[in-house]
Structures are given as structure tokens and as C-alpha cells.
C-alpha positions as CSV (number, residue, x, y, z in Angstrom):
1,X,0.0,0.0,0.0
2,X,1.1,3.2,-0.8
3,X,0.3,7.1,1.0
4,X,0.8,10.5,-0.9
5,X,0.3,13.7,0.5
6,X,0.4,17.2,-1.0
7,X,-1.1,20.6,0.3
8,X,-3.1,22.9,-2.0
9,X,-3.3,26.4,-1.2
10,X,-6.0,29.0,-2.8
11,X,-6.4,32.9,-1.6
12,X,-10.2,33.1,-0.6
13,X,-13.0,35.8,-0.3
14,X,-15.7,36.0,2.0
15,X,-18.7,34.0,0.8
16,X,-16.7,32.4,-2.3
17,X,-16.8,28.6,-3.4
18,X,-14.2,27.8,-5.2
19,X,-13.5,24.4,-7.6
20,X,-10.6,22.7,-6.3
21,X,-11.5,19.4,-8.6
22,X,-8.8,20.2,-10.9
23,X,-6.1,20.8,-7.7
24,X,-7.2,17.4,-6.4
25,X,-6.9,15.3,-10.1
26,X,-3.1,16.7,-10.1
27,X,-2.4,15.2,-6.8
28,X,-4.1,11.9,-7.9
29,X,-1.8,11.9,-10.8
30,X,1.1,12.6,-9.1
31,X,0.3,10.1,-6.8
32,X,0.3,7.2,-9.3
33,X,-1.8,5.2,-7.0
34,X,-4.2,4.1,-9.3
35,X,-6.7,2.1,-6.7
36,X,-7.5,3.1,-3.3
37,X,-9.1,6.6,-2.1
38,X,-8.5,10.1,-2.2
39,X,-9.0,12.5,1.2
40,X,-9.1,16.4,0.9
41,X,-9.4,18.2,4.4
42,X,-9.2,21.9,5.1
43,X,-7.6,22.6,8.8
44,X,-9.5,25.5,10.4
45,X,-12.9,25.6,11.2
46,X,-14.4,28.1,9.6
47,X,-13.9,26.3,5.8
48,X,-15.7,23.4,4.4
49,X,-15.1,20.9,1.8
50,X,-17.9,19.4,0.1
51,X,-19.0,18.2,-3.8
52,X,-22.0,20.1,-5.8
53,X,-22.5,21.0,-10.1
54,X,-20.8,23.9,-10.8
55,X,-22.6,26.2,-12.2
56,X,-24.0,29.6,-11.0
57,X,-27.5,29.1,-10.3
58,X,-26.4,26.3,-8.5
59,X,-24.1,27.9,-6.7
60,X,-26.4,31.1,-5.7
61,X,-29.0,28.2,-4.4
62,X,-26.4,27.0,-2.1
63,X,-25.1,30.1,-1.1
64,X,-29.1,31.0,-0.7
65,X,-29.8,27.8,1.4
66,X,-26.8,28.1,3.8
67,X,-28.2,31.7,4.9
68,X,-31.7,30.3,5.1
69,X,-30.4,28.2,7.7
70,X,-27.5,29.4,9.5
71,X,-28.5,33.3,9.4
72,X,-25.3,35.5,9.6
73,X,-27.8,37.6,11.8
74,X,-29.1,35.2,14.2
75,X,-27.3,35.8,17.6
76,X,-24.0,33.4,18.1
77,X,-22.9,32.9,21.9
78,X,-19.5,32.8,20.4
79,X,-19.6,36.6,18.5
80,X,-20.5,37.5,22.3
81,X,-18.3,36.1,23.7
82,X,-15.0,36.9,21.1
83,X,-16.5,39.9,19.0
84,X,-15.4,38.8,15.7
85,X,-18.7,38.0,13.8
86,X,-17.9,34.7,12.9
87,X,-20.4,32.7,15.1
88,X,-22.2,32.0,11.7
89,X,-19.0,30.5,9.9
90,X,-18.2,28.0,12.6
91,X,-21.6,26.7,12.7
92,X,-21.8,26.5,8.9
93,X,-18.7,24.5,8.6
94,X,-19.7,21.8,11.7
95,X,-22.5,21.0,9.4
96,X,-21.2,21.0,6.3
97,X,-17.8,19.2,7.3
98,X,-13.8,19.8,6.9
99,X,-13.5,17.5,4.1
100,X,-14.5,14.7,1.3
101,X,-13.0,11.3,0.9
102,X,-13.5,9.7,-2.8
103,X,-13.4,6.2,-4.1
104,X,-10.2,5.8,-6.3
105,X,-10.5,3.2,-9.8
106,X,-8.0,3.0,-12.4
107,X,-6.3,6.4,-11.5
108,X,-9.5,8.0,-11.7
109,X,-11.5,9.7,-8.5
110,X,-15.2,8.3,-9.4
111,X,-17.1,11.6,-9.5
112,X,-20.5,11.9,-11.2
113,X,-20.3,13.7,-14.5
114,X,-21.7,16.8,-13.0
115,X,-19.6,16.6,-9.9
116,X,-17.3,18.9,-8.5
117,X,-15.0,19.2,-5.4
118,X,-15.7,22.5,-3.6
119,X,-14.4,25.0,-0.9
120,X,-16.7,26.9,0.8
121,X,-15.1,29.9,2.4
122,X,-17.6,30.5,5.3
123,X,-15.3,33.2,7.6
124,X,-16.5,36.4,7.4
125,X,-12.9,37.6,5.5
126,X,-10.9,36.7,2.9
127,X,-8.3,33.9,3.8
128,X,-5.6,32.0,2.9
129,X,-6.7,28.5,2.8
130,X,-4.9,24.9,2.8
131,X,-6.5,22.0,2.1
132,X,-4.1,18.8,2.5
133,X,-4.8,15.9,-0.2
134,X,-3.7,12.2,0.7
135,X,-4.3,9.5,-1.6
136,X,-3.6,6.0,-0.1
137,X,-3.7,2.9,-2.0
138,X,-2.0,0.6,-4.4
């Protein structure tokens, strides 16, 4: 069995979900594991790592449903008790989750046709993100 690990970085804006398909396929490849699984993770817990199409309306409907639920205005014991307006963030990514792990065949992660790897940057600032890739297999 074989482990490879790489770290992806991207520069974030508040609210922004950003692709990172393609980022994760080059770390399969380098990998050369051809069979096994795939893991992306974001440390931090204000990000979140999930899969969706991507395309805009699709993208404003998620954006839409996240507020629906987890209002940025609804009042967070945590922005009382630090003051930095993020109460919304941490809650949104508990639910949504740090990361992804994907079935690897033939060299190939085995997403849908209309399925993409997304970050959801959930803070209430633009950040620099990591998200660590590991690929384990044979």
C-alpha cells in the first residue's frame, strides 16, 4: 500500500466557493496510486469541503440555502463572547464538514459527471486556505 500527501493552497473571499477538482486530479496523478481513495481536508474551522455541479445558479442556491439556515444575523454565543462576527462561519462549517473522501478506480476519482470538489469559504474575510490531499492505495 502506498500514501501520498500534497497541500493545496488557494487565496479566498468572503462568501466564495471555489473548484478545487482540478487541484485534487493533479495530486491523484502525481500520486500514481491508481486504486485506493483520495481524502481532501481543510484545517480550520471556519472552511468546508464538500462536492456540488458547478454552475452559478447552483451555486447562488447554495449560497441562498446556507443563509436560510444558519442566518449570519441570528445571535451566536461565540460573536459575544470573542466579538469577531464569525459565530455564523463555525456553525456552517460543523454542518457541512472539513473535508471529502472519494473512491479511487483505475487512477480516476469516481465523480459523477456533473460533480465537482468545492471549498466553501464560510469566515467572514478573505483567507488564505490549505486543504491537504492524501491518496492512499496501491
Amino acid at each position: 500500500m502506498s500514501v501520498y500527501g500534497e497541500d493545496i493552497e488557494i487565496q479566498t473571499e468572503e462568501g466564495e466557493i471555489v473548484d478545487i477538482t482540478g487541484n485534487v486530479n493533479k495530486a491523484v496523478s502525481k500520486s500514481k496510486i491508481k486504486n485506493g481513495i483520495v481524502c481532501a481536508f481543510t484545517p480550520g474551522s471556519t472552511g468546508a469541503i464538500t462536492t456540488i455541479e458547478y454552475e452559478d445558479g447552483l451555486l447562488a442556491d447554495l449560497s441562498e440555502a446556507v443563509e436560510r439556515i444558519f442566518p449570519k444575523k441570528m445571535g451566536y454565543k461565540h460573536n459575544a463572547r470573542w466579538g469577531d462576527g464569525n459565530g455564523h462561519s463555525h456553525v456552517r462549517a460543523s454542518m457541512i464538514g472539513p473535508g471529502i473522501t472519494i473512491p479511487l478506480r483505475n487512477g480516476a476519482m469516481t465523480l459523477g459527471t456533473w460533480q465537482q470538489i468545492v471549498f466553501l469559504e464560510l469566515d467572514n474575510r478573505a483567507r488564505r486556505r490549505r486543504i491537504v490531499v492524501q491518496v492512499v492505495g496501491e
